[in-house]
Backbone as a ProteinNet text record, in pm:
[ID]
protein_1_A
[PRIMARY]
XXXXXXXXXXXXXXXXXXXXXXXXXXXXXXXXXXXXXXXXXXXXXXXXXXXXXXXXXXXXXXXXXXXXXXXXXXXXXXXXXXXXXXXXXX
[TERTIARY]
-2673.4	-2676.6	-2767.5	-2848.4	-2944.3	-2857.9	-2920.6	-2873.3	-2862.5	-2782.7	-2751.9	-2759.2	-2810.1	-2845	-2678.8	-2606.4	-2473.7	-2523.7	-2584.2	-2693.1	-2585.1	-2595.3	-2580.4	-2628.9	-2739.6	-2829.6	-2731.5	-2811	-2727.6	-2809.9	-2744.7	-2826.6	-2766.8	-2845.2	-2780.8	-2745.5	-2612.2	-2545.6	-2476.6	-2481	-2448	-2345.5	-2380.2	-2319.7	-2318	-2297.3	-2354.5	-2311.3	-2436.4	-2507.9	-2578.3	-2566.3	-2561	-2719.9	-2765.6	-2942.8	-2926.7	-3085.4	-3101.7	-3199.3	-3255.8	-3333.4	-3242	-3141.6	-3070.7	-3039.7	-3079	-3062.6	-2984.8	-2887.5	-2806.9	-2830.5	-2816.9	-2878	-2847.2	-2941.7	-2919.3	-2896.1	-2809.1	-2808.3	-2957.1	-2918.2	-3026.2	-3037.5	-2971.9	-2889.9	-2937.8	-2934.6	-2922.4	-3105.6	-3117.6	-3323	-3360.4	-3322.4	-3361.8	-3337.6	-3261.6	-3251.2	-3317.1	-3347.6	-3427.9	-3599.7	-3562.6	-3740.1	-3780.5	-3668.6	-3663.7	-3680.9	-3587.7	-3579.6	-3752.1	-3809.8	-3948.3	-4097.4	-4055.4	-4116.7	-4079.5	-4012.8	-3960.1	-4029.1	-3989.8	-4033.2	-4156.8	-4104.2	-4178.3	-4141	-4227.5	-4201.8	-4140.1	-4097.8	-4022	-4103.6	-4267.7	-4314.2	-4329.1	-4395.1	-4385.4	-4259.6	-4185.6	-4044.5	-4009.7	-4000.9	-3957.9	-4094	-4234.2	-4314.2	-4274	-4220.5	-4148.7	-4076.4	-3929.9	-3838.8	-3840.5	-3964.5	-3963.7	-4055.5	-4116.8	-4145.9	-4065.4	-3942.8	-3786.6	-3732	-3749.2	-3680.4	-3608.9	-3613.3	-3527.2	-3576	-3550.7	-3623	-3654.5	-3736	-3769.8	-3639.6	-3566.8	-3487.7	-3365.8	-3333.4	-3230.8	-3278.9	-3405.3	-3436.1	-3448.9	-3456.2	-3465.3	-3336.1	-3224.6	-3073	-3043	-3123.4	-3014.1	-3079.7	-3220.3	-3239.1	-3185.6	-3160.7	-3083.3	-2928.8	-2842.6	-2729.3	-2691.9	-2826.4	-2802.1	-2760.8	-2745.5	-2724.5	-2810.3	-2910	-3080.3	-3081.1	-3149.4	-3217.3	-3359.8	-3320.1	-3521.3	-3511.7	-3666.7	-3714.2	-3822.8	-3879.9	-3959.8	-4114.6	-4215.8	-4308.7	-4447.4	-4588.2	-4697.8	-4645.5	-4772.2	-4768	-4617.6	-4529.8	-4364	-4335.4	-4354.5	-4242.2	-4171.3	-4059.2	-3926.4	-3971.3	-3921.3	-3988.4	-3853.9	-3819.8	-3670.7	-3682.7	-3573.7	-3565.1	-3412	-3352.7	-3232.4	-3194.8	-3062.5	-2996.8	-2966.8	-3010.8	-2959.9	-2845.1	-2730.6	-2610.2	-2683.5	-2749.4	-2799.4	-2887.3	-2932.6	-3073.8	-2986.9	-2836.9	-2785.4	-2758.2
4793.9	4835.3	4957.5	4956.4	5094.6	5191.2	5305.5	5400.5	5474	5547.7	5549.6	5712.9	5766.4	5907.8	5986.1	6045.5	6079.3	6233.2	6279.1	6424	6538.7	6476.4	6602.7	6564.5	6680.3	6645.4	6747	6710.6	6765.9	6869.8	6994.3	7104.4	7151.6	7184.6	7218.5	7384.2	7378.1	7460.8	7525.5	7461.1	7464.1	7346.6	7221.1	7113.6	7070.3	6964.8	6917.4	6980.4	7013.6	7077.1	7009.1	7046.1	6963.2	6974.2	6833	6851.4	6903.4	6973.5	7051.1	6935.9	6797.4	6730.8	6596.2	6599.8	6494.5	6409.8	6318.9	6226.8	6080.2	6075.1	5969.1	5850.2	5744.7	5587	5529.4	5503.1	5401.4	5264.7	5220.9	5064.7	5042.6	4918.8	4810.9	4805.9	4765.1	4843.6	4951.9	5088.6	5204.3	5209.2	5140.1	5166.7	5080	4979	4895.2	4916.2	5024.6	5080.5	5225	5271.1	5397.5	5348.2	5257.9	5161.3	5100.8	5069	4986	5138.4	5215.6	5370.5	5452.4	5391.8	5468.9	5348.8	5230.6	5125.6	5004.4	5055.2	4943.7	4800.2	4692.6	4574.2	4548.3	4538.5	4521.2	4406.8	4318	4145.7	4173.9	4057.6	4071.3	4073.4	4034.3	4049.8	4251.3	4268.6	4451.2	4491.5	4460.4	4554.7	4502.9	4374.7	4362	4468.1	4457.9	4517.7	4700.3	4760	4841.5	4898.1	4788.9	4798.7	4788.1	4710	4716.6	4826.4	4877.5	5042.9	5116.6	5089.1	5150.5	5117.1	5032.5	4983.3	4849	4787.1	4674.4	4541	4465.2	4320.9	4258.1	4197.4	4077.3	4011.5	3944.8	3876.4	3955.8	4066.6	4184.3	4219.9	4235.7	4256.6	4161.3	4031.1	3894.8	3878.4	3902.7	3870.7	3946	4097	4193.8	4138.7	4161.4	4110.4	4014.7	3928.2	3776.5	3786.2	3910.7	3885.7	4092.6	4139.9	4272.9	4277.7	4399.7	4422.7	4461	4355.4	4421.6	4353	4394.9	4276.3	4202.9	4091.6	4059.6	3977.5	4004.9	3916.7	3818.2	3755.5	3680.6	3782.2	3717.9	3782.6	3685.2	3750.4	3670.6	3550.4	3409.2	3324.8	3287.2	3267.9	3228.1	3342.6	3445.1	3594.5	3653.3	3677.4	3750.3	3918.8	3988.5	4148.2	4186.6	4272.4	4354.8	4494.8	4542.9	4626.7	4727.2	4840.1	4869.3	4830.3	4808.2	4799.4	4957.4	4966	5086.2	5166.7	5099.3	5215.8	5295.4	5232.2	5270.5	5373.1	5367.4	5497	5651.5	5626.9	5774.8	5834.4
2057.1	2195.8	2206.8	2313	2344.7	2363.3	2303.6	2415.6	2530.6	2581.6	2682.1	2705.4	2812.1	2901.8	2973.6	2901.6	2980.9	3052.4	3062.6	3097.3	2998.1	2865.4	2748.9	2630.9	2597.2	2434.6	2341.7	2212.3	2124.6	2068.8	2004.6	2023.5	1878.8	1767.1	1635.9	1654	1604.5	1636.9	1725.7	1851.8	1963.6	2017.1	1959.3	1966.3	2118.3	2190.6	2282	2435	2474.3	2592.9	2702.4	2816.2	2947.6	2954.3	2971.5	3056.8	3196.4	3172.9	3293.6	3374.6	3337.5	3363.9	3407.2	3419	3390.3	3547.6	3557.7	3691.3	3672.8	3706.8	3713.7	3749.1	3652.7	3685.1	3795.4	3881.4	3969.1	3965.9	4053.2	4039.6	4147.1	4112.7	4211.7	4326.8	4406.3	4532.9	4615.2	4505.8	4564.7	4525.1	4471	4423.3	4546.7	4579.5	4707.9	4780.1	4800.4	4975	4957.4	4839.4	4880.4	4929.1	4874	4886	5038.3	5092.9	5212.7	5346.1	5274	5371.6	5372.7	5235.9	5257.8	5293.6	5298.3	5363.1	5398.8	5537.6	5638.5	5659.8	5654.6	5672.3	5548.6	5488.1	5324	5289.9	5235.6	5218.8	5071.9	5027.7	4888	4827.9	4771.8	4673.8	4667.7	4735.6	4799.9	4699	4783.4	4689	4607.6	4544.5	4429.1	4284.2	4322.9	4304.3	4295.5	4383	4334.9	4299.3	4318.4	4233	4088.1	4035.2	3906	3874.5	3934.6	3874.6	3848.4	3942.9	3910.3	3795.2	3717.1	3581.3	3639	3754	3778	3730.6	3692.3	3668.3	3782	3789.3	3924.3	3949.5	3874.7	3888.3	3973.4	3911	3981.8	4118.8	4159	4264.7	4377.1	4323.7	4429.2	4432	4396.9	4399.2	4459.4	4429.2	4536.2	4710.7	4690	4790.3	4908.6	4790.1	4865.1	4910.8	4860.1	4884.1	4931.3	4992.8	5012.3	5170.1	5237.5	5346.3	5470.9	5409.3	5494.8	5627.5	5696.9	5819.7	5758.1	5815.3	5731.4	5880.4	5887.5	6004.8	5928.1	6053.8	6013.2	6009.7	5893.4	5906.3	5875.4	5875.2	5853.7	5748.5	5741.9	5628	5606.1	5673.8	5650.2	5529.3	5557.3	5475.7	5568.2	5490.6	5515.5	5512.1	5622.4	5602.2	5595.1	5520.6	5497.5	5554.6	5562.5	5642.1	5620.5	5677.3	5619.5	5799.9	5739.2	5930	5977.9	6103.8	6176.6	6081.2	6064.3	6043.8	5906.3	5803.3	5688.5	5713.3	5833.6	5811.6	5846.7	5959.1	5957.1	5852.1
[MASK]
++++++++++++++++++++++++++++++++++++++++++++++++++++++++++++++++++++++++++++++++++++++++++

């Protein structure tokens, strides 16, 4: 199994000490709606495209997609544009 980031390195003689760099893993989810909050109506190739700059797989990102809490309308060439719904942007 890989390892894993708990935000504490180990420090000789000190023994383990909290990162000062340390940012907590996101799920998929929470990477696809920060994505959708900074470009509204983004077709799925778009965000799945930057969800995997996020570390997500294509596959994780077309699922969340497919079963997330977005609005998608219709868009150019028969694409789906996603979007966050109103209550998500307060």
């Amino acid at each position: 199994m890989p390892g894993q980031n708990f935000g504490l390195e180990f420090s000789p003689k000190r023994g383990f000490i909290q990162c000062e760099d340390f940012a907590p893993t996101k799920t998929v989810e929470e990477i696809i709606t920060d994505i959708l909050g900074n470009h509204p109506h983004a077709n799925q190739s778009q965000v799945v495209d930057m969800a995997r700059a996020h570390g997500c797989t294509k596959r994780q990102a077309e699922e969340c997609l497919k079963k997330g809490p977005w609005d998608r309308a219709a868009g150019p060439k028969n694409s789906i544009l996603y979007s966050l719904r109103p209550e998500e942007l307060e």
